[in-house]
Structures are given as C-alpha cells and as structure tokens.
C-alpha positions in Angstrom: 7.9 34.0 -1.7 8.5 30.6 0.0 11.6 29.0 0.6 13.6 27.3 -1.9 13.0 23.9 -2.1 15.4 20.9 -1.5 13.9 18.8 -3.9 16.4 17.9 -6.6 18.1 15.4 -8.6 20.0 13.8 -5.3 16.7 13.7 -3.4 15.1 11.9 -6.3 18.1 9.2 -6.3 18.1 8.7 -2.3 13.9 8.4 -2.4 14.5 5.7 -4.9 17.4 4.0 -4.2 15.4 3.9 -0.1 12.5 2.5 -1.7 13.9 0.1 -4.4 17.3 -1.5 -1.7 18.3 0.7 0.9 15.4 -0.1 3.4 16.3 -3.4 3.5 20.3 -2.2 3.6 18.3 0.0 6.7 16.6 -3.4 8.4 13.4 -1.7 8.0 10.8 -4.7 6.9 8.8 -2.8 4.5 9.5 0.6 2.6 7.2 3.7 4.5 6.9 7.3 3.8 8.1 8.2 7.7 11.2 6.3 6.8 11.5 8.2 3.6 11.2 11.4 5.2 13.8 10.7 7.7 15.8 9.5 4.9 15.4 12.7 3.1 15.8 15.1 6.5 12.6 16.3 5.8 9.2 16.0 7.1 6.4 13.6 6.2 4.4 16.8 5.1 7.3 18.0 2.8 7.3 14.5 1.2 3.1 14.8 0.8 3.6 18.4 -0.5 6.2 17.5 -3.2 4.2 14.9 -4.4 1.4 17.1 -5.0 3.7 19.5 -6.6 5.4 17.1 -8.7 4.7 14.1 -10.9 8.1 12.3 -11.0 8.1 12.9 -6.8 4.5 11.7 -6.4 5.6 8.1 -8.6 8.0 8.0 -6.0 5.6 7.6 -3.6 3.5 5.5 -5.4 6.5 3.4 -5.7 6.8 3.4 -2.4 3.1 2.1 -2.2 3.4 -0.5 -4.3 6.6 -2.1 -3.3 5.2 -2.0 0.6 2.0 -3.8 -0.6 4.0 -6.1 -2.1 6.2 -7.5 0.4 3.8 -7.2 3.0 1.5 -9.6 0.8 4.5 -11.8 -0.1 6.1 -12.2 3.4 2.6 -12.4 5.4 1.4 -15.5 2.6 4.9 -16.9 3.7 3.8 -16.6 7.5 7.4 -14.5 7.8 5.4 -11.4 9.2 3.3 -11.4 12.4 -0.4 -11.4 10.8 -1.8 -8.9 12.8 0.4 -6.2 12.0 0.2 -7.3 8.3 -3.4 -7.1 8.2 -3.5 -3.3 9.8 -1.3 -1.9 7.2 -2.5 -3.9 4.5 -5.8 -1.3 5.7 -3.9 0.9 4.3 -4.1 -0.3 0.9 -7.7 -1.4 0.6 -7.3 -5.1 1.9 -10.1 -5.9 4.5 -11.4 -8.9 6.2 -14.9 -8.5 6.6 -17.8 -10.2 4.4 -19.8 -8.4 2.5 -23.6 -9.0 2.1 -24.7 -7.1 -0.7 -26.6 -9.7 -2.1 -30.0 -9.7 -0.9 -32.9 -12.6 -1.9 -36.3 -11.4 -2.2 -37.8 -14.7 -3.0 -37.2 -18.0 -3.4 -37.7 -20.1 -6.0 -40.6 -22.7 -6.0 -39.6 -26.6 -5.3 -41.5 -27.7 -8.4 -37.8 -27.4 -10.7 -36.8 -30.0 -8.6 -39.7 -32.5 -10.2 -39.1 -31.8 -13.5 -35.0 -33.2 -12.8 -36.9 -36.6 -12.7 -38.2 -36.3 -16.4 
C-alpha cells in the first residue's frame, strides 16, 4: 500500500487560489505547474499524478492552462511581455509561427475565362 496522500480540501483551495490571484500576489508573470508544485511542497510529478487520479485536481490544472494562455496572449498583444519568450511557451499550447502549405495546385486554369469578362 502507498503512502497516504496530501491531496485534500486545503490543497485544492491553495492550487486555486495560486492559479486564480496568488501568482500575481507571488510576482510570478504567468500561472505554471512548477510554481504550483512549489506552492503545494510537492513535486511536479505529484501534481501530474493527481490529476490523473482526480477530476476536480486535473480542472485545476487545466485552469492553470487556460489562465497562462490567457495572459500570455493578452500581455504579448499588448507588447508588455518580451515576444520571444511569449512565443516559446505559447508552444506549449498549440500556437505556432510557421505557414502551412497544404494546399497544392495541380493545374491551372485556362486564360480563356478571362475573354468571356469582356462579354
């Protein structure tokens, strides 16, 4: 049998209190899970492993997610965040700067529509 676990009501209220004020009470610029963690005194795996234990501790890190996207989105668009640094962890949440060329032309079409503009 594993060791009891410190997950409980209090942990749920410091995770979300971090997430929703107290990093920026902390300074930090954006809510992250290895802030959380050290909030918590616990490690960045024990956050992971409750979340895939638990739904209510795994919206807490979706939370946590979310409300980094967010500001990092908001404050970046602002120019208050260094854009380089933005754009890395916004990585993280699917953003991306590159073009995609998915569509392909097989064939042009003939210049003749361009005759029948003329009536």
């Amino acid at each position: 049998m594993g060791r009891p676990t410190k997950l409980n009501e209090e942990m749920y209220e410091k995770a979300e209190h971090y997430i929703k004020v107290g990093y920026i009470e902390l300074g930090d610029a954006i809510p992250s899970h290895a802030a959380l963690s050290i909030e918590l005194n616990v490690s960045r795996s024990t956050i992971y492993k409750w979340a895939d234990e638990n739904e209510r501790f795994s919206d807490m890190l979706d939370l946590c997610n979310k409300t980094q996207e967010r500001v990092l989105l908001a404050k970046s668009l602002k120019g208050d965040y260094n854009a380089a640094i933005s754009k890395l962890v916004l990585t993280k949440h699917g953003y991306h700067d590159r073009v995609d060329s998915t569509h392909n032309v097989t064939s042009l079409p003939h210049e003749d529509w361009l005759d029948s503009l003329d009536g």
